[in-house]
N, C-alpha and C positions, 0 to 999 in steps of 0.2 A: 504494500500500500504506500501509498507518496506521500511523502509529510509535506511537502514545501507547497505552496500556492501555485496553483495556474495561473500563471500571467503572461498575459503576449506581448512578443515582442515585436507585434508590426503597429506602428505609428506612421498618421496621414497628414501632411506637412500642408496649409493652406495661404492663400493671400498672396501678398509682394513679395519678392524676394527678399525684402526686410524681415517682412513676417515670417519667413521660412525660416531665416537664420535665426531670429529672436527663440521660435519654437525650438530650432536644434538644437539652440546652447541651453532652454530652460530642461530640454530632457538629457541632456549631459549633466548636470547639474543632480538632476535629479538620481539619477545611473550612478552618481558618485557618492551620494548623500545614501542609498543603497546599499551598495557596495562597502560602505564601510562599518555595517553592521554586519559583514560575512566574516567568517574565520582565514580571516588574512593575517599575516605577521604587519609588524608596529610601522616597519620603512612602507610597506603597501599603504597604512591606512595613509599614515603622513601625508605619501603622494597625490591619496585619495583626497584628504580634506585640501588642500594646494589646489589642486584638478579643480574642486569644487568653488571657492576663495575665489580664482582666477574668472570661473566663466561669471560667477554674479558680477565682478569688475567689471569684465566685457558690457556685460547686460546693462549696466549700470551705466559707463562709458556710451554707449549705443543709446541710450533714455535719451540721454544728455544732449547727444550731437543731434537726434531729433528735433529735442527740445530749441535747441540755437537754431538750427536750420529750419525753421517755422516762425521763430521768435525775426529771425533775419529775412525769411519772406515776404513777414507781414510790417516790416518797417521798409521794405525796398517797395512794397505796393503803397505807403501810404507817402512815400517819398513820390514816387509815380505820378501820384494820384494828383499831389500838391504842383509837379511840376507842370503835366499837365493845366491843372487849373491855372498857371501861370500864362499861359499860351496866348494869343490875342484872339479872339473868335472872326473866322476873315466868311465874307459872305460873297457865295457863287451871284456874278453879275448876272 
């Protein structure tokens, strides 16, 4: 009889290519958070919790440069917008 859980291992990756990578690294993360409750020696888990540390960085990292690059978006449209309204309004004779 099998002690250990049924758990599959196929997972379906959706969205932007951002969102793909966000999903890959949150189930690496997870695989390593895992992984370190197995009966591994002490250098494995070490490597394990580092593995783990690293991708929330990334994840973390990745928020971030989101966040500027929308935050940079919406000041290059409202700069746009201003310069535009600057314009003379010229009328077809």
């Amino acid at each position: 009889m099998q002690t250990q859980p049924i758990v599959s291992d196929t997972f379906t990756l959706s969205g932007e290519h951002i969102d793909r990578l966000r999903q890959a690294l949150q189930v690496v993360a997870h695989q390593a958070r895992l992984a370190q409750n197995a009966d591994y020696g002490r250098n494995v888990v070490d490597a394990l919790i580092e593995a783990e540390e690293l991708v929330g960085a990334q994840l973390a990292r990745l928020d971030g440069a989101l966040d500027d690059d929308r935050a940079e978006a919406e000041d290059l449209g409202a700069a746009t917008r201003q310069r535009r309204a600057s314009y003379p309004l010229y009328r077809a004779a």
